[in-house]
Every structure is written in structure tokens, then in C-alpha cells.
Backbone as a printed PyTorch tensor [residue, N CA C, xyz], in Angstrom:
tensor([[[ 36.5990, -14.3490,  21.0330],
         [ 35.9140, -15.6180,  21.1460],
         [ 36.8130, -16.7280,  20.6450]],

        [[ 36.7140, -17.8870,  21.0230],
         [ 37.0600, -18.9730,  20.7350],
         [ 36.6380, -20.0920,  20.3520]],

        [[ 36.6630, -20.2570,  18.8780],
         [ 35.9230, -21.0760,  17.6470],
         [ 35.8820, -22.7010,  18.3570]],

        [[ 36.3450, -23.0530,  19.0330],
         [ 36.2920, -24.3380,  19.9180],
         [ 35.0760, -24.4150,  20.5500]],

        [[ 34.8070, -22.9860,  21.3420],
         [ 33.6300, -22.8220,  22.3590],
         [ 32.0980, -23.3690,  22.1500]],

        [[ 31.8300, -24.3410,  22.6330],
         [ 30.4940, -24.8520,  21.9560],
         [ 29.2850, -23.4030,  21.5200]],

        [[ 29.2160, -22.7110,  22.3680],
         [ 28.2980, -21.7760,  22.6270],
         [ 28.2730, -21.0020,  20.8080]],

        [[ 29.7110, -20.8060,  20.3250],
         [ 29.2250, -19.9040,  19.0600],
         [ 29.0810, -20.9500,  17.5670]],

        [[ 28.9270, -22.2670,  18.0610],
         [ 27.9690, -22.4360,  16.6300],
         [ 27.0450, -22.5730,  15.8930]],

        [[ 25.6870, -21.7170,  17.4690],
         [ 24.8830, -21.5960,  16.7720],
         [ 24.3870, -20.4310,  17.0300]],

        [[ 25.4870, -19.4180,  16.5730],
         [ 25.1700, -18.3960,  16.6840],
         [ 24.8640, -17.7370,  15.2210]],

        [[ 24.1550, -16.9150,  15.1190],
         [ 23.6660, -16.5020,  13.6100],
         [ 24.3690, -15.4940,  12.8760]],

        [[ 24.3340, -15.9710,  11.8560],
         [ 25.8000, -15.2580,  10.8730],
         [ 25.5790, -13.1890,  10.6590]],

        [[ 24.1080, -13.4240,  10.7770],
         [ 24.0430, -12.2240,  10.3630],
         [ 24.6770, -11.3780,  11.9880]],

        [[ 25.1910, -11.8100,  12.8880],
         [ 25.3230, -11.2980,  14.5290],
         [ 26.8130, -11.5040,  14.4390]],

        [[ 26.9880, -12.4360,  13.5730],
         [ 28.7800, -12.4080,  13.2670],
         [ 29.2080, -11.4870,  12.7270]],

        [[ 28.4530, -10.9700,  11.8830],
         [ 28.9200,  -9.8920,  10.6470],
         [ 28.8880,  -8.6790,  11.5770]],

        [[ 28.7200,  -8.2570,  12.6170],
         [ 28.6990,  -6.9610,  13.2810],
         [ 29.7860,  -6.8900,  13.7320]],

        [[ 30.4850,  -8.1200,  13.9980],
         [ 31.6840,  -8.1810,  14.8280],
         [ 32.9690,  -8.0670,  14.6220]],

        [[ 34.1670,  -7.2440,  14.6970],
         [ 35.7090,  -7.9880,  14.0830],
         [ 36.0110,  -8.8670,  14.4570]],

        [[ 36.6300,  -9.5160,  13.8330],
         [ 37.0570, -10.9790,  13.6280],
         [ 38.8840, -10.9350,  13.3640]],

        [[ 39.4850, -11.1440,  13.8200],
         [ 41.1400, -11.4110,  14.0250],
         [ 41.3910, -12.4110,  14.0820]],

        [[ 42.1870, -13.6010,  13.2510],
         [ 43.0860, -14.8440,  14.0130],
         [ 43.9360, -14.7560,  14.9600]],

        [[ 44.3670, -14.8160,  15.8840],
         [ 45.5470, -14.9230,  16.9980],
         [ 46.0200, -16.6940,  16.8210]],

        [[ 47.2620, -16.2880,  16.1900],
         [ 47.5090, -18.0260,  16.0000],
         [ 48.4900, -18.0600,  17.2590]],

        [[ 48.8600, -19.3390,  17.6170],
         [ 49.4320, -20.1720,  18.9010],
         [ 50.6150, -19.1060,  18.9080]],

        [[ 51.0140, -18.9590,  20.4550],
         [ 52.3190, -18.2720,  20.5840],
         [ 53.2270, -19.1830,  21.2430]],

        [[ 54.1990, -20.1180,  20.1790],
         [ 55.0460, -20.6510,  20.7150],
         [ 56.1010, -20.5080,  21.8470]],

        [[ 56.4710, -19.3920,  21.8140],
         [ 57.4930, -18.6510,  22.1240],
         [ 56.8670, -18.2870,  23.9110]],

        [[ 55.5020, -18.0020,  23.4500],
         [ 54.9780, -17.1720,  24.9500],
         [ 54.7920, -18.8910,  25.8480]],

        [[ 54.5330, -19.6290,  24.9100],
         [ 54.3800, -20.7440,  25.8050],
         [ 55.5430, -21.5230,  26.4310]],

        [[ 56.4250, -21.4900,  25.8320],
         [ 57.8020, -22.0850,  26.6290],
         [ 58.1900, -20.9200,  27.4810]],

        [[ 57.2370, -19.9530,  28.2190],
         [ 58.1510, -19.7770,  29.3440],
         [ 56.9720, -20.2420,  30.4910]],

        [[ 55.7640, -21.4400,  30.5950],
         [ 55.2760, -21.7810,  31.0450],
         [ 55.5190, -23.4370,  31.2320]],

        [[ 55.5980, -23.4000,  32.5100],
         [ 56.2010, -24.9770,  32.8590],
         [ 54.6300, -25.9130,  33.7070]],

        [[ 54.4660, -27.0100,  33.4350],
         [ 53.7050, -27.8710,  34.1610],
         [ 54.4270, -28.4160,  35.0880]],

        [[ 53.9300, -28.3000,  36.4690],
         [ 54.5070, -28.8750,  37.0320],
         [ 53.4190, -29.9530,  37.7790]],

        [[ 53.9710, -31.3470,  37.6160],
         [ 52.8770, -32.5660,  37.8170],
         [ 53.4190, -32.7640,  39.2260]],

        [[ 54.8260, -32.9860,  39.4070],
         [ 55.2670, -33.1900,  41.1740],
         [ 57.0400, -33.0350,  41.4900]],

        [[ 57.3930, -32.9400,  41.9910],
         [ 58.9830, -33.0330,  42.5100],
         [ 59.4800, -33.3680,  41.3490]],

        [[ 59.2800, -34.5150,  40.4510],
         [ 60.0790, -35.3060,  39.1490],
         [ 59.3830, -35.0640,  38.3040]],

        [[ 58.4690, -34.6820,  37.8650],
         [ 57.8890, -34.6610,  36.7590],
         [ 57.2320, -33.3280,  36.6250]],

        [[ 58.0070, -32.5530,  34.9950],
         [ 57.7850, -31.3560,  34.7850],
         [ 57.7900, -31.3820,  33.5330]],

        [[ 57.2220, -30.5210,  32.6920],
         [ 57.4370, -30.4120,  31.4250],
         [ 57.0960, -29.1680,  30.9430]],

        [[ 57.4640, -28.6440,  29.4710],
         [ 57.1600, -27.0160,  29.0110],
         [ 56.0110, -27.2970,  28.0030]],

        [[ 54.6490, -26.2620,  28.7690],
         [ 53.5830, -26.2230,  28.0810],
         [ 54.1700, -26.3740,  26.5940]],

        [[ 54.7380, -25.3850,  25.9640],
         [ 54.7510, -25.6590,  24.8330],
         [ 54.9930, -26.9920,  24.1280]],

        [[ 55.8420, -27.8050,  24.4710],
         [ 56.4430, -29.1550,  24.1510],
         [ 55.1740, -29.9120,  24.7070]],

        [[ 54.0870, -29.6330,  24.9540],
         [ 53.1720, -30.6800,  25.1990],
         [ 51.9930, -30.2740,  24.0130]],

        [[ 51.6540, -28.7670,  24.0950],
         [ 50.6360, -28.3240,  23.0690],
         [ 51.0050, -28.7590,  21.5680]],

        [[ 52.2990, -28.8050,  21.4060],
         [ 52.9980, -28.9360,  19.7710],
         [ 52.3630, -30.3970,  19.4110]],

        [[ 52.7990, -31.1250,  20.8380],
         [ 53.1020, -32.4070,  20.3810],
         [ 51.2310, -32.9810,  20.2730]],

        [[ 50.3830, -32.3210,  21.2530],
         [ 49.1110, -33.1300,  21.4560],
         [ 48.7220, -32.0560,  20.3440]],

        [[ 48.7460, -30.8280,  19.6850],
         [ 48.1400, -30.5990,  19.0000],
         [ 47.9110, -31.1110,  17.6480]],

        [[ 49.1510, -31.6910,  17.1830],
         [ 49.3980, -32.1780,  15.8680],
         [ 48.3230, -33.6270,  15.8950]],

        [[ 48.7390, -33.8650,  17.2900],
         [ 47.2440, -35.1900,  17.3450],
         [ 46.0590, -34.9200,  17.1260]],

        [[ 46.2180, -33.9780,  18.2020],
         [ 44.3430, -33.2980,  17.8550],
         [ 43.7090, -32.6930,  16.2690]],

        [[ 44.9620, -32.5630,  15.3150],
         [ 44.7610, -32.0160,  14.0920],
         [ 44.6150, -33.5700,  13.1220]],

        [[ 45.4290, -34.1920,  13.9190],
         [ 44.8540, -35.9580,  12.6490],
         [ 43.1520, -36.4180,  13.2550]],

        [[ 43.4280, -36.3590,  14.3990],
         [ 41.7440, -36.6390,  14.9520],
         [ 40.4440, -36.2690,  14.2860]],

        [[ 40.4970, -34.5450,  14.6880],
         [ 39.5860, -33.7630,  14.0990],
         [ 39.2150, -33.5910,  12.5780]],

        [[ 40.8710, -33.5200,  11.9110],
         [ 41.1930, -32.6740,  10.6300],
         [ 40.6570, -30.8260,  10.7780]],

        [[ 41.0450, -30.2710,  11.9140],
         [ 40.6020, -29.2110,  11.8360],
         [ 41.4050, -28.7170,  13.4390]],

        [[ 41.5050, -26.8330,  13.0360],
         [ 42.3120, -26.4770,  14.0230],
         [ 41.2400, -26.0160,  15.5200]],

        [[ 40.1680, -26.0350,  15.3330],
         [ 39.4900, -25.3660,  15.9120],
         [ 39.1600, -25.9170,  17.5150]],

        [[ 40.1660, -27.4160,  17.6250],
         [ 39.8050, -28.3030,  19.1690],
         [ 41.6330, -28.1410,  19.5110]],

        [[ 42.3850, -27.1700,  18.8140],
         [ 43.5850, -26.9310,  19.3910],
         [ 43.7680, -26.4120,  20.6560]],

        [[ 44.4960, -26.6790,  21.3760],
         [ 45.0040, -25.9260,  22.8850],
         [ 45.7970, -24.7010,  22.3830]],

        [[ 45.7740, -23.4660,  22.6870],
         [ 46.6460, -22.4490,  22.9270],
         [ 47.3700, -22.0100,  23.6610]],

        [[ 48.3550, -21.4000,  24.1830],
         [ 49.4960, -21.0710,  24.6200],
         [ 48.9650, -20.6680,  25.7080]],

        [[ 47.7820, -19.7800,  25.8710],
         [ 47.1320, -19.5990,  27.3140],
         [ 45.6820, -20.1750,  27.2410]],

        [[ 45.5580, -21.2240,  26.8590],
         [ 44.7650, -22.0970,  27.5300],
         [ 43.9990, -21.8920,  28.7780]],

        [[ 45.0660, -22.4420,  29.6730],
         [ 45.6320, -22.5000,  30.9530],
         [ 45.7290, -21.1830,  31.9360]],

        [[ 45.5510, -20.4870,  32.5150],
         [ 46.4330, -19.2760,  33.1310],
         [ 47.1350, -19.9670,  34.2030]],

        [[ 48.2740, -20.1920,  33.9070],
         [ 48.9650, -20.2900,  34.8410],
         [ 49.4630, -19.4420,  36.1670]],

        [[ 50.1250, -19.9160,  36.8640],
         [ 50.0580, -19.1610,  38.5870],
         [ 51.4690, -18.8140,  38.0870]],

        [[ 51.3560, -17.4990,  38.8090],
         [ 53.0630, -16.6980,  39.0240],
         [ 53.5020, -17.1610,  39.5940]],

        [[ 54.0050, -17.9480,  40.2730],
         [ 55.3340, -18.3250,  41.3060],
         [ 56.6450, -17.5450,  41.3850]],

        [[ 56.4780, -16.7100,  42.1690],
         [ 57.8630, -15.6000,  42.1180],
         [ 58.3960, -15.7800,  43.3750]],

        [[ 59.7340, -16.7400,  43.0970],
         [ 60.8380, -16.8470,  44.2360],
         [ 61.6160, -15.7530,  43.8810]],

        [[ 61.9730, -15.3680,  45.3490],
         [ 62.6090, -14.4900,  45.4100],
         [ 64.0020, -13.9640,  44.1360]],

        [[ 64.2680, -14.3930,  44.1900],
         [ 65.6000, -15.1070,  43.7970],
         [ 66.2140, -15.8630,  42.3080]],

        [[ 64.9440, -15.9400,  42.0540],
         [ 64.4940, -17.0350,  40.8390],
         [ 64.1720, -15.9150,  39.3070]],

        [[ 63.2840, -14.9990,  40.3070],
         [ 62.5450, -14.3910,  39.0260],
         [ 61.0590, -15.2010,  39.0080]],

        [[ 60.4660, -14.4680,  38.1060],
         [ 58.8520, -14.7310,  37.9050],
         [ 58.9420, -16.1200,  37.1770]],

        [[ 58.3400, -17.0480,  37.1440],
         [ 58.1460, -18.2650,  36.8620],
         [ 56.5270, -18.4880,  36.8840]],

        [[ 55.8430, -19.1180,  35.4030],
         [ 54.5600, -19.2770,  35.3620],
         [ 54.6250, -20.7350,  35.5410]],

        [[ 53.7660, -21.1390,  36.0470],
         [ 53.5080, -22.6460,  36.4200],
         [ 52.0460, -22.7840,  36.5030]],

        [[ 51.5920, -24.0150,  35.4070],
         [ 50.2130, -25.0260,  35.4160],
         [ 50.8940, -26.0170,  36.6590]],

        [[ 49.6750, -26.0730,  37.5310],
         [ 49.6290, -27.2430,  38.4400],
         [ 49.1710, -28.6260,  37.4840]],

        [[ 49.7860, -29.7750,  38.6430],
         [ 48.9550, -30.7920,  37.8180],
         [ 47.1580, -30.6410,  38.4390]],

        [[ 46.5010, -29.8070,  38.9750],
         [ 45.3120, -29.8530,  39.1530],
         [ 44.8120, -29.4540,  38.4210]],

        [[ 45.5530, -28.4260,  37.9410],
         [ 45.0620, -27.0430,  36.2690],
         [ 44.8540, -28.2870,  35.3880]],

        [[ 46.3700, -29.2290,  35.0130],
         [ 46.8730, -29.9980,  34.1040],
         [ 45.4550, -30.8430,  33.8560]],

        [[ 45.0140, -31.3310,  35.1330],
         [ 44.1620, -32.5300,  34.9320],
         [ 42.8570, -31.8000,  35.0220]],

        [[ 42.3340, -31.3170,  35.7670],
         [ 41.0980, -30.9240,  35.9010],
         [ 40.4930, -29.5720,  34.5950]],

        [[ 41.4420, -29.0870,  34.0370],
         [ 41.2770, -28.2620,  32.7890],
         [ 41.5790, -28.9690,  31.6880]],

        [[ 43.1110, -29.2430,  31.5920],
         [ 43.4440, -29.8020,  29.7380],
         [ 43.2250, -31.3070,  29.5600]],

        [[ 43.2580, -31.7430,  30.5780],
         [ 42.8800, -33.5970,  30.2710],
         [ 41.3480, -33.5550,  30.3420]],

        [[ 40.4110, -32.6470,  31.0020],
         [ 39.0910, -32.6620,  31.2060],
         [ 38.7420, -32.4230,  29.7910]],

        [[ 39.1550, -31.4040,  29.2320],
         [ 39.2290, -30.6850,  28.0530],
         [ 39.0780, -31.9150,  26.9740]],

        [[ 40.5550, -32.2340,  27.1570],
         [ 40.6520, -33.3170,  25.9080],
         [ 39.9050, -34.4310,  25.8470]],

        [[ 39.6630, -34.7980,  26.9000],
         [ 38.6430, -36.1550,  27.0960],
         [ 37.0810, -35.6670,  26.3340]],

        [[ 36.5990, -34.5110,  27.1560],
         [ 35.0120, -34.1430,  26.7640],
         [ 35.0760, -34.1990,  25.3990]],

        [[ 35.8370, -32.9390,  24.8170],
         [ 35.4630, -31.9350,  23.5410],
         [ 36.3800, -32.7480,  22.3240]],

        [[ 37.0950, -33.7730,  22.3020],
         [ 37.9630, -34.1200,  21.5560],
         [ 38.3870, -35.5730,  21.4240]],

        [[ 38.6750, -36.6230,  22.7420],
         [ 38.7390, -37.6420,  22.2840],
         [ 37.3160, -38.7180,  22.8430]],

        [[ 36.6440, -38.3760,  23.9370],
         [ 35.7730, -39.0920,  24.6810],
         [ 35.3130, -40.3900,  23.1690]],

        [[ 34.7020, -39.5440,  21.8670],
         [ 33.7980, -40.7170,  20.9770],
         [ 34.9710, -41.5890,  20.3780]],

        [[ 36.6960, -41.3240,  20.6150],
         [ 37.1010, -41.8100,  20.0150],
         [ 37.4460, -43.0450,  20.9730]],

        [[ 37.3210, -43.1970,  21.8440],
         [ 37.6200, -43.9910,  23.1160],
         [ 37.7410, -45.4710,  22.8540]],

        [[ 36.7760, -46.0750,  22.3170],
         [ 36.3390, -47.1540,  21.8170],
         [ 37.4110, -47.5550,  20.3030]],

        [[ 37.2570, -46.9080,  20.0370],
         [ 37.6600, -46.7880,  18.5970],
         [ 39.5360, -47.4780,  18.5900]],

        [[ 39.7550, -46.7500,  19.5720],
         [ 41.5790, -47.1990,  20.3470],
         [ 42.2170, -45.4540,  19.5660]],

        [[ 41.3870, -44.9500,  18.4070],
         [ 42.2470, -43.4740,  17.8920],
         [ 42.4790, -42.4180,  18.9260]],

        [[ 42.6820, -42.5090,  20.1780],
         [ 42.9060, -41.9920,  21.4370],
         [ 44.6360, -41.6890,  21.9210]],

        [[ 44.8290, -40.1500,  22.8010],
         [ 45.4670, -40.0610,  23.1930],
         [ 45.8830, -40.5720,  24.6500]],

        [[ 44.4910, -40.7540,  24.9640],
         [ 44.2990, -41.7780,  26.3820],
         [ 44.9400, -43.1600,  26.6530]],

        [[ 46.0100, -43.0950,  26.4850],
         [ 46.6440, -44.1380,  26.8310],
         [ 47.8420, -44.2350,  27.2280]],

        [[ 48.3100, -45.7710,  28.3790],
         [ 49.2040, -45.0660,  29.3620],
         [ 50.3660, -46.2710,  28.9060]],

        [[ 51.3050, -45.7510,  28.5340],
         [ 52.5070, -46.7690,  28.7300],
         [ 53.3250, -47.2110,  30.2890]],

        [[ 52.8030, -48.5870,  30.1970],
         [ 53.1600, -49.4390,  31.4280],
         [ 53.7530, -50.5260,  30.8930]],

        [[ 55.2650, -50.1860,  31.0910],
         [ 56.1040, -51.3410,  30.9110],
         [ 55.7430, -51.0390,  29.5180]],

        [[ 55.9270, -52.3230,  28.7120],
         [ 55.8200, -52.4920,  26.7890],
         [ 53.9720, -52.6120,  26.5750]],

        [[ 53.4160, -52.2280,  27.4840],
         [ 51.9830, -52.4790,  27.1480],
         [ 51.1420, -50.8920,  27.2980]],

        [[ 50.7710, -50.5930,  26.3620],
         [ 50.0230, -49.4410,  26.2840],
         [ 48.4680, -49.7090,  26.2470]],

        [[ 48.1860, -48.7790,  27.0710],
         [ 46.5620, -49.3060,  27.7040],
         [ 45.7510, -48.0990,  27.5760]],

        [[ 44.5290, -48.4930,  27.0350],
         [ 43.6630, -47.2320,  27.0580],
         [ 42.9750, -47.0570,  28.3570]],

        [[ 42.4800, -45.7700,  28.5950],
         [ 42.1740, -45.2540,  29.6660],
         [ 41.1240, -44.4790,  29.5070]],

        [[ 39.9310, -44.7250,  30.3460],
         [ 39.0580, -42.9170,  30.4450],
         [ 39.2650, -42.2740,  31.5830]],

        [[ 38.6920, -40.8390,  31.6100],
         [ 39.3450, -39.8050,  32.1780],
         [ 39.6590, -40.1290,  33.5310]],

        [[ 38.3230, -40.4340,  34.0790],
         [ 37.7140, -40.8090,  35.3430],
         [ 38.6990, -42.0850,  36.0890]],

        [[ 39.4880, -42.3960,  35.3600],
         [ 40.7050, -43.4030,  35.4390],
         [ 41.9730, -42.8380,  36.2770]],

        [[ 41.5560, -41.1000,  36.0080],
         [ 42.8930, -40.6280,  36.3300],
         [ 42.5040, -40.4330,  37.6990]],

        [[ 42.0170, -40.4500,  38.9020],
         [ 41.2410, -40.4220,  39.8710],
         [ 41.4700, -41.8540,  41.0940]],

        [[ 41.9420, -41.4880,  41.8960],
         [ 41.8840, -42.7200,  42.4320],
         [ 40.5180, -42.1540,  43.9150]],

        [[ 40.6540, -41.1310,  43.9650],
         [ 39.1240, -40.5190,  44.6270],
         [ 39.8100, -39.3260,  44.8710]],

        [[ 38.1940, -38.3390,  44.9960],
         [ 38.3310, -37.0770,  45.0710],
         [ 39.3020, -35.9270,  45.3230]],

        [[ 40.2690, -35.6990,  44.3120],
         [ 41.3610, -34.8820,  45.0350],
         [ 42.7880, -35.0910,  44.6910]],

        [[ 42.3550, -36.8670,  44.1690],
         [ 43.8880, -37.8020,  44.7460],
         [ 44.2210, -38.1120,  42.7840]],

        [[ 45.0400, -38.3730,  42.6160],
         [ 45.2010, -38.4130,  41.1580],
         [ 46.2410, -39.8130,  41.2200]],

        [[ 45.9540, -40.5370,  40.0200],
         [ 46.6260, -41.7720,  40.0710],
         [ 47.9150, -41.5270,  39.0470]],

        [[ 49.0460, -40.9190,  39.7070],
         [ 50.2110, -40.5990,  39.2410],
         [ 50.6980, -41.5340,  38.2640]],

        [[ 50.5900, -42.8140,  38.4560],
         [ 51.6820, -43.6120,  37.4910],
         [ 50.6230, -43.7020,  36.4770]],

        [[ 49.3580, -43.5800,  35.9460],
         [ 48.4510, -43.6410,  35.0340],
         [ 48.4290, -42.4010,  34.1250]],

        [[ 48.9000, -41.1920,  35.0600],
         [ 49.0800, -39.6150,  34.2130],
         [ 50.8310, -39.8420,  34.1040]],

        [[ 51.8770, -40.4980,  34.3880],
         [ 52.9110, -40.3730,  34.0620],
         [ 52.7910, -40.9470,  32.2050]],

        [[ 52.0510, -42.4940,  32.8820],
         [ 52.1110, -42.9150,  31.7360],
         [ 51.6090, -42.5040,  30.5170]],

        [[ 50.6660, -41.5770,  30.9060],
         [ 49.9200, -40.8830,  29.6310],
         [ 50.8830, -39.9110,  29.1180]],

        [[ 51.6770, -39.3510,  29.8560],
         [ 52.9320, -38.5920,  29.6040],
         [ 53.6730, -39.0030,  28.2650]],

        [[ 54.4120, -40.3420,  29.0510],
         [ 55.5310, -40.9010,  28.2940],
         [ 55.0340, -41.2360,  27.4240]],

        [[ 53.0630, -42.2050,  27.0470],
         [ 53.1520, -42.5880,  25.7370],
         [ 52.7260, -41.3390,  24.4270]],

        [[ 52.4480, -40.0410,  24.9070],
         [ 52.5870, -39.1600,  24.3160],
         [ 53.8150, -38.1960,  23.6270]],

        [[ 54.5010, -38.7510,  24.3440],
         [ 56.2210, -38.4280,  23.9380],
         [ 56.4440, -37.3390,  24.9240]],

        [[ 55.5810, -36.8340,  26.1310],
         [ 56.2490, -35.9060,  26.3500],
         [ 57.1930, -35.4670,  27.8610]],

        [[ 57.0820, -36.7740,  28.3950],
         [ 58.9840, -37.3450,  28.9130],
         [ 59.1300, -38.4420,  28.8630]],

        [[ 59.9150, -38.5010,  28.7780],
         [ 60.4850, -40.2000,  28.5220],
         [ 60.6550, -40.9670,  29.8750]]])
């Protein structure tokens, strides 16, 4: 189970106690061999995005339990011939799972507030954004608004 999951906190302790219980902490290592790929130019390594948004998500919350993990995501095999096995998040995974993610369960109440990762560097002006922003209609994703959420997150320049 996964302590994030809305479903187990109200689940009753005495139904916990039947259960083993293990930490599995983040696998750095397993996650840099998983790449996002957003389009032709723009790619980045899951891991170098989880490090960087998690440490956010840990000033936000103060708690580990709205962290992203290394498989999050299941990424798609992509096996070129030639290449070798290669795991790849689409940007549809990207947006429609971990930005859905982060918006609902983690920053949505902070929105207002400006304590948000939602925001897009355009030019020297950084602009907040909600999710539904990233959308230009059904399907279609407004690239320079998820680049920018990229870059003002540090995670390409």
C-alpha cells in the first residue's frame, strides 16, 4: 500500500495490525534508467525530476507521504532494435498522471497562496498556472506552458 493513497486513512488500526508493514524508500538508481519523453527536444530523467519536485513537495507538506516514487509511473518499454530496452514516460503519462497528481493531492489549495510548483517561466516573468491551463483542448497540450513549468522547476534549462 501506499501511505499517499487517500483510501488508507481511514482505515482502522486494529486491521493495520494484521498486516506487514515494510518501508520501500525511493530507488534512485532504478529511476535514472527511466526517461520522459515530452517531444523531439524535450526530455528529461525521471529521476532528476522526482529529486528535484520531491524536495518541494517535502517544504509544502512537511511530510514524505505526497512523494513521487521511482515507479510512480510505469513506464512503456521501447525496445529498438539496436538500442536495447529503453523505459520511457510519455508526456501523456507525464501530464495526465504526475501533473494530475500534483495539482489534485498536493498543490491545488496552495494555488492561491503563489507556494506552488505551478508556474511557468516565460521570458523573466514567472506565472502561475492551474492544471486545466495545460490543455489547449482535449488531447492537445499547451507545450510552451509545460516547457515552462519545466524550466521554472529547474528541470531543463
Amino acid at each position: 500500500m501506499n501511505t499517499s493513497d487517500q483510501s488508507l486513512f481511514p482505515m482502522d488500526a486494529a486491521f493495520k495490525r494484521r498486516w506487514e508493514w515494510e518501508y520501500v524508500p525511493i530507488d534512485m538508481s532504478d529511476a535514472a534508467q527511466i526517461t520522459v519523453q515530452i517531444d523531439e527536444e524535450i526530455s528529461f530523467l525521471w529521476s532528476d525530476f522526482i529529486s528535484k519536485i520531491n524536495k518541494q513537495i517535502h517544504e509544502a507538506t512537511k511530510s514524505d507521504d505526497k512523494k513521487l516514487g521511482n515507479r510512480f509511473v510505469s513506464p512503456k518499454d521501447m525496445s529498438p532494435e539496436k538500442d536495447g530496452s529503453q523505459l520511457i514516460i510519455s508526456k501523456e503519462q507525464f501530464v495526465n498522471k504526475v501533473l494530475f497528481y500534483l495539482w489534485t493531492e498536493v498543490y491545488k489549495d496552495e494555488h492561491e497562496s503563489g507556494n506552488t510548483i505551478f508556474k511557468s517561466k516565460e521570458g523573466d516573468v514567472d506565472t502561475i498556472f492551474s492544471y486545466n491551463e495545460l490543455f489547449i483542448k482535449a488531447g492537445e497540450y499547451d507545450l510552451v506552458k509545460l516547457k515552462g513549468f519545466l524550466e521554472f522547476n529547474g528541470i531543463i534549462a
